[in-house]
C-alpha positions as a printed NumPy array, in Angstrom:
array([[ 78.192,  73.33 , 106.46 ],
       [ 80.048,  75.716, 107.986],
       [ 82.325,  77.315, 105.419],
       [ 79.254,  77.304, 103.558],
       [ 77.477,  79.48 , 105.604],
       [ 80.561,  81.897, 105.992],
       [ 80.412,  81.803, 102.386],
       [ 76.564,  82.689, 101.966],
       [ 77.174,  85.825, 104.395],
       [ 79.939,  87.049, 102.009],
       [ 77.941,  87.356,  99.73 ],
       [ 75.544,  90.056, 101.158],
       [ 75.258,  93.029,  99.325],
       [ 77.381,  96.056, 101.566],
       [ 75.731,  98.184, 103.605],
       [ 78.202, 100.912, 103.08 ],
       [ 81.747, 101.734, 101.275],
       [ 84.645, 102.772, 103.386],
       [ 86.446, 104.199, 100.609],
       [ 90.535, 105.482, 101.735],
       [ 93.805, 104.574, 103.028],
       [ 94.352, 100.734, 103.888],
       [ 97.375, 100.472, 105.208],
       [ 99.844,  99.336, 107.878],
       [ 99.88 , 101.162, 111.505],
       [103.739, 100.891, 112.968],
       [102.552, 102.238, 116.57 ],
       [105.049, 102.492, 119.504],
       [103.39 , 102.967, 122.936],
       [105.146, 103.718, 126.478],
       [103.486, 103.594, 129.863],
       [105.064, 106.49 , 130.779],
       [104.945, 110.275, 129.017],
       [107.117, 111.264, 126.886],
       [107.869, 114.804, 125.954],
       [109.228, 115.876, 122.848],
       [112.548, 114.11 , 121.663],
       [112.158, 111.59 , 124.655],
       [113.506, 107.891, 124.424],
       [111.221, 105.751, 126.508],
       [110.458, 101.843, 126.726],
       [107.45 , 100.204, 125.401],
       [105.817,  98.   , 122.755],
       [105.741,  98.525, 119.319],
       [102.81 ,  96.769, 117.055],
       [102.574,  96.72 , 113.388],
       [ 98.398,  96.682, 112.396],
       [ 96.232,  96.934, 109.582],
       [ 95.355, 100.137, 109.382],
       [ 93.938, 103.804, 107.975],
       [ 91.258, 105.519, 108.336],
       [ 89.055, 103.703, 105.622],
       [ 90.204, 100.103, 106.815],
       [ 89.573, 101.339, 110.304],
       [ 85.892, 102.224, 109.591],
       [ 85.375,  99.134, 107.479],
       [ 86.996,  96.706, 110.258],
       [ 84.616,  98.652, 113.35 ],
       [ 81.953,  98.096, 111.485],
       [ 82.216,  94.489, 109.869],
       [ 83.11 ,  93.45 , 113.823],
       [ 79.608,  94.756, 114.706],
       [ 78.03 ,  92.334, 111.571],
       [ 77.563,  95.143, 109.189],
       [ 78.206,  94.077, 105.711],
       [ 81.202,  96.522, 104.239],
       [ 83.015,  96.738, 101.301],
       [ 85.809,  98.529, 100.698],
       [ 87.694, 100.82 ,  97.893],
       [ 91.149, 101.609,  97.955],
       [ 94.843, 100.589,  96.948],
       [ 97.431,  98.342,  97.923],
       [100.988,  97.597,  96.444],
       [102.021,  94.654,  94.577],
       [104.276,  93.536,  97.351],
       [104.724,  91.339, 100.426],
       [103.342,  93.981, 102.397],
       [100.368,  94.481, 100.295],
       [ 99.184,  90.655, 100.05 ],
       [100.058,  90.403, 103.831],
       [ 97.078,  93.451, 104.352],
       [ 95.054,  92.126, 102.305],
       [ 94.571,  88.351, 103.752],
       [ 94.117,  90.312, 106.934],
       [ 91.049,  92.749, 105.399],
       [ 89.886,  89.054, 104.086],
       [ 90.385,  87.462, 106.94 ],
       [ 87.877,  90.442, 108.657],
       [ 84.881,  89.173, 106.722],
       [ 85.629,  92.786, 104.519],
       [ 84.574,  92.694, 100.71 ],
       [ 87.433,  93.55 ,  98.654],
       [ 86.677,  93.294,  95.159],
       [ 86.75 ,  97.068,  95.149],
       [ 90.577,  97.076,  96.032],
       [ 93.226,  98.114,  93.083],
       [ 96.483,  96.39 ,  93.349],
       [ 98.939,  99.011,  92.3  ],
       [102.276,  96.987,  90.299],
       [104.681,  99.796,  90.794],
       [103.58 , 101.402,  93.612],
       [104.152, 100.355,  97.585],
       [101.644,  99.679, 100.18 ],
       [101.236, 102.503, 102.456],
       [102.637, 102.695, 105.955],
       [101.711, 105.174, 108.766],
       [103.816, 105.287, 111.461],
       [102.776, 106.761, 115.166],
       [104.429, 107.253, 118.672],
       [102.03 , 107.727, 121.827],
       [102.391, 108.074, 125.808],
       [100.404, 108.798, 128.871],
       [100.239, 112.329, 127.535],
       [ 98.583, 111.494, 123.775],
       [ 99.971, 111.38 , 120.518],
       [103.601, 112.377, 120.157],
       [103.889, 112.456, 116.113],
       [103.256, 110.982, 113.668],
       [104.057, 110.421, 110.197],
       [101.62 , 109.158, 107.44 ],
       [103.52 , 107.369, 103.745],
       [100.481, 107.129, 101.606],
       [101.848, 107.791,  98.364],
       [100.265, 105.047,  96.889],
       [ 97.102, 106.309,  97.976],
       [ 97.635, 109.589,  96.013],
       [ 98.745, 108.638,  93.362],
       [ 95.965, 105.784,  92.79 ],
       [ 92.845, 108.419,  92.635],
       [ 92.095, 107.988,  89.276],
       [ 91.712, 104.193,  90.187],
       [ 89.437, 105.314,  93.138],
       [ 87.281, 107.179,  91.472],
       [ 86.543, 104.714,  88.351],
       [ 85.822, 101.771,  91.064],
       [ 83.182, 104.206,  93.114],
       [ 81.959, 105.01 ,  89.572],
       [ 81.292, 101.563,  88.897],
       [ 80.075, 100.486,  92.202],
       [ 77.611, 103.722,  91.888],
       [ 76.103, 102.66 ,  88.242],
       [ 75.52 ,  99.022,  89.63 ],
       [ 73.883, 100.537,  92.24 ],
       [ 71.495, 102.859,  89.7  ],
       [ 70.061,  99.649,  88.687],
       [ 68.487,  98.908,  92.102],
       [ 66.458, 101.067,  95.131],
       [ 69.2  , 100.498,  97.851],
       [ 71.617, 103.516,  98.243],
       [ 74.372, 102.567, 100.889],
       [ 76.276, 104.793, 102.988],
       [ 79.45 , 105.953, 101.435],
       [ 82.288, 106.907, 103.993],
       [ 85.167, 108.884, 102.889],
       [ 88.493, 109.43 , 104.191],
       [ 90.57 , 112.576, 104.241],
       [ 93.774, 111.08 , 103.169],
       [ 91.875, 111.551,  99.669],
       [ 93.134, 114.351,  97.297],
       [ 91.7  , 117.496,  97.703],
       [ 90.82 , 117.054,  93.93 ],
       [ 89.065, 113.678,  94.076],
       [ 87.472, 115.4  ,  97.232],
       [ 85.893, 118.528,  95.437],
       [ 85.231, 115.776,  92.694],
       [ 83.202, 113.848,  94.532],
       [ 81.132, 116.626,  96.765],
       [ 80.494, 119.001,  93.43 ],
       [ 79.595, 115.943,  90.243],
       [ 75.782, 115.73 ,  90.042],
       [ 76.954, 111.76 ,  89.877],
       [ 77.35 , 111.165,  93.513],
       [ 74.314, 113.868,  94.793],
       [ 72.33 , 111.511,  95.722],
       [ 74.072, 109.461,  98.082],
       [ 74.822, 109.449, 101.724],
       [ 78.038, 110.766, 101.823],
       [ 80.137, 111.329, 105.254],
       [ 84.115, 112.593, 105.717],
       [ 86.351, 112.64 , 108.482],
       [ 90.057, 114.045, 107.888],
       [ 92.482, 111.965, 108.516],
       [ 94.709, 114.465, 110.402],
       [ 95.203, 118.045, 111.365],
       [ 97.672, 118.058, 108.489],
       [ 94.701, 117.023, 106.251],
       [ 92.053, 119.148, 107.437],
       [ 91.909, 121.751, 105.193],
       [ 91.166, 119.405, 102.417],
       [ 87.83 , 119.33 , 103.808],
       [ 87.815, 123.246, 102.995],
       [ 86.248, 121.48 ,  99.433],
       [ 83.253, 119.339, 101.268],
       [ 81.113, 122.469, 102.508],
       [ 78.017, 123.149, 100.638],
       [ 77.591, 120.391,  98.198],
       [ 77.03 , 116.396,  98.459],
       [ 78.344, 115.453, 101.509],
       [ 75.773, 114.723, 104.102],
       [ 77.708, 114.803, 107.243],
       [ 81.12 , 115.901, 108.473],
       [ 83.259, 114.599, 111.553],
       [ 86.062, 116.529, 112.918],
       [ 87.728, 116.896, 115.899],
       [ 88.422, 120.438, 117.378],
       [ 91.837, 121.24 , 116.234],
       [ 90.555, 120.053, 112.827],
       [ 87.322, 122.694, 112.865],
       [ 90.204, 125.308, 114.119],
       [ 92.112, 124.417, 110.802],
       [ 89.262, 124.163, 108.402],
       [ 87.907, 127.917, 109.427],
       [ 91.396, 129.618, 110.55 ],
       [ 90.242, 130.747, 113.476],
       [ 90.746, 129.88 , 117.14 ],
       [ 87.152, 128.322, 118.918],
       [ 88.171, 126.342, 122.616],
       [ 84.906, 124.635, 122.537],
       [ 83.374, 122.377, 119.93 ],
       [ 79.909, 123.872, 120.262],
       [ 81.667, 127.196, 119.25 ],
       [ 83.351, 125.513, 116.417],
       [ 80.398, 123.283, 115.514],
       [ 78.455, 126.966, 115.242],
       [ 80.494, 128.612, 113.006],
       [ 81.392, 125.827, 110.973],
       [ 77.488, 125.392, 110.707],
       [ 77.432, 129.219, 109.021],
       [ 79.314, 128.281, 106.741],
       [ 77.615, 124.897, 105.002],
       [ 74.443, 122.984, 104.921],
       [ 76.287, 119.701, 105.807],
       [ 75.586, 118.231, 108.944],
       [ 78.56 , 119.02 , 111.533],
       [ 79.857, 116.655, 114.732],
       [ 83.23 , 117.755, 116.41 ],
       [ 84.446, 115.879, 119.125],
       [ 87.238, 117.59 , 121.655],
       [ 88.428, 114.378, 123.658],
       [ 86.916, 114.293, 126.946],
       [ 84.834, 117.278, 126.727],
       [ 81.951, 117.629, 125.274],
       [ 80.631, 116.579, 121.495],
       [ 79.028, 118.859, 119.585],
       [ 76.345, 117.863, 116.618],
       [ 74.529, 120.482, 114.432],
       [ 71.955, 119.641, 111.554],
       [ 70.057, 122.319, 110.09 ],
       [ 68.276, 124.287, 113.377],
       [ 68.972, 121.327, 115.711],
       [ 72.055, 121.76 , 118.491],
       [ 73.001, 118.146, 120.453],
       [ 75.88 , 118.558, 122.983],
       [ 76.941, 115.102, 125.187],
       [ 80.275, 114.654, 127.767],
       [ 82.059, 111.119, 126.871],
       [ 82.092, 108.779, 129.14 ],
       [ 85.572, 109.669, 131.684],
       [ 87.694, 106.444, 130.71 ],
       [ 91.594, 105.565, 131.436],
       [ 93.164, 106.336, 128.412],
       [ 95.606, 103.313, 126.774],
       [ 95.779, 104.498, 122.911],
       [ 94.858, 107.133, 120.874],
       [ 95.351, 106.128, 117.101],
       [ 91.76 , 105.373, 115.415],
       [ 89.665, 106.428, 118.008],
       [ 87.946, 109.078, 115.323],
       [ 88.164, 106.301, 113.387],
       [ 86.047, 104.217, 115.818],
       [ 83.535, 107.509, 116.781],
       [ 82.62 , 107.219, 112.725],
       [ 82.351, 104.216, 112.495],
       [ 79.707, 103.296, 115.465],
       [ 77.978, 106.637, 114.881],
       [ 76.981, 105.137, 111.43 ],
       [ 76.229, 101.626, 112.381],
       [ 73.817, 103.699, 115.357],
       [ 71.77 , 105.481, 112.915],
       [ 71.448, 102.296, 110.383],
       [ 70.189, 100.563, 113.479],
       [ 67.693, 103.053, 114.216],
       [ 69.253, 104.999, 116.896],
       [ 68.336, 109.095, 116.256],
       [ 69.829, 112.038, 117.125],
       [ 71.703, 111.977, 121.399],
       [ 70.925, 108.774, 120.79 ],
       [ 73.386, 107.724, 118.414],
       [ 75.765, 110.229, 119.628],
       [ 76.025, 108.989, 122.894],
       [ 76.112, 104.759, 121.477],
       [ 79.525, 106.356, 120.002],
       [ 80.962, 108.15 , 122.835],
       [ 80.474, 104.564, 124.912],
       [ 82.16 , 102.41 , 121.881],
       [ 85.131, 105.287, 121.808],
       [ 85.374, 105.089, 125.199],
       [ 85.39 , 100.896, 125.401],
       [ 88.434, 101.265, 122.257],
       [ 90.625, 103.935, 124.088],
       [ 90.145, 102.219, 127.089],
       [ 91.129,  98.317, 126.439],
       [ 93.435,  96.754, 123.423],
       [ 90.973,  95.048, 121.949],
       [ 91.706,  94.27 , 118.307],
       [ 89.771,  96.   , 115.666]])
């Protein structure tokens, strides 16, 4: 009775499409900082991870029903990460299983003091797009045959191409499309998602700094100017100071909650993630905003398992 059950809630339609990197997260971590160059003690873990996976696993642990589209490679890596997205209750018929290509890898070193560097492998992901975009296609014309339009949310390590592709074509216009980069590297990809179909963008700071070339120390500041220059809803976090939402004429500003700090990595990942499931729940406006500052603040905070 029980597997059966499991089975029957599979089979939900998704709420929303994480579409994006899945991949696997190699994160060191010491107790102690470490400047630049340093050799420290600590733990290293190896986790499913990427910014897509990372929305998709937030939000299927809060019982949302999620699907998600992206690439793996044909390799022991690959069907590893992929019994573990299964294994998370995710829907995966939307994943393309790349035969000559390997599964991505993202690799990150942290300390008391934040995020040391990083480096991200997702070839696999880039050079898959044309794969991406056909399984969104279809996923879109099945859904042209019914009244539900989920949320879609789309991750940075996307081509700028696919990017403009999917913001610009008359295709996607009207769905409910939200972006966060995956990195400062990345952010001026999202230089292609102003004024067009995305609904909402998340960013942190540095990011907003990036995408406009200029130097704001405050996300309101940011949030302002990147406001000028799109319709699309704008929400830049700055770590512990405050968040910064503008839609249309309406300003929202909130301070996170002041947490001890254990990681870093997918904590914008986590922000999206429970700012969506907020506003599907009902939650408007501060609201929702600050229901995502106090699930960021519970991830950074513990080592709970996505």
């Amino acid at each position: 009775m029980q597997n059966n059950a499991k089975k029957q809630k599979m089979n939900k339609k998704p709420q929303i499409f994480c579409v994006g990197s899945i991949v696997w997260d190699i994160i060191g971590r010491s107790k102690v900082k470490m400047p630049l160059g340093a050799d420290r003690p600590g733990n290293i873990i190896k986790i499913p991870g990427g910014v897509a996976l990372n929305l998709a696993m937030k939000l299927r642990k809060n019982n949302i029903q999620v699907a998600i589209i992206g690439v793996i490679g044909k390799d022991i890596e690959g069907e590893e990460l992929l019994e573990q997205v299964r294994q998370r209750g995710i829907t995966t018929d939307h994943i393309y299983i790349s035969k000559d290509l390997p599964t991505d890898t993202y690799i990150a070193i942290e300390g008391t003091n934040g995020l040391i560097g990083a480096i991200a492998d997702f070839r696999t992901l880039e050079n898959q797009e044309n794969q991406i975009l056909t399984s969104l296609q279809n996923v879109i014309t099945k859904l042209d045959n019914g009244n539900f339009r989920p949320i879609i949310a789309l991750d940075g390590n996307l081509s700028e191409r696919l990017l403009r592709k999917l913001n610009y074509d008359t295709k996607f216009k009207s769905l409910d499309l939200r972006i966060a980069p995956a990195s400062p590297g990345k952010a001026n990809r999202l230089k292609s998602c102003l004024n067009g179909n995305i609904t909402t963008i998340y960013v942190n700071l540095e990011e907003a700094n990036l995408i406009l070339n200029q130097t704001f120390l405050s996300s309101r500041v940011a949030a302002e100017a990147l406001a000028v220059n799109c319709n699309t809803r704008v929400i830049v976090t700055d770590g512990p100071n405050d968040i910064t939402l503008i839609a249309n004429d309406e300003l929202i500003s909130a301070k996170p909650p002041t947490v001890k700090v254990t990681r870093i990595t997918g904590a914008g990942d986590v922000f999206m993630a429970s700012h969506i499931q907020a506003e599907m729940e009902g939650h408007k406006h501060l609201d929702a905003i600050k229901f995502a500052l106090n699930q960021t603040a519970n991830y950074i905070s513990s080592s709970d398992k996505l």
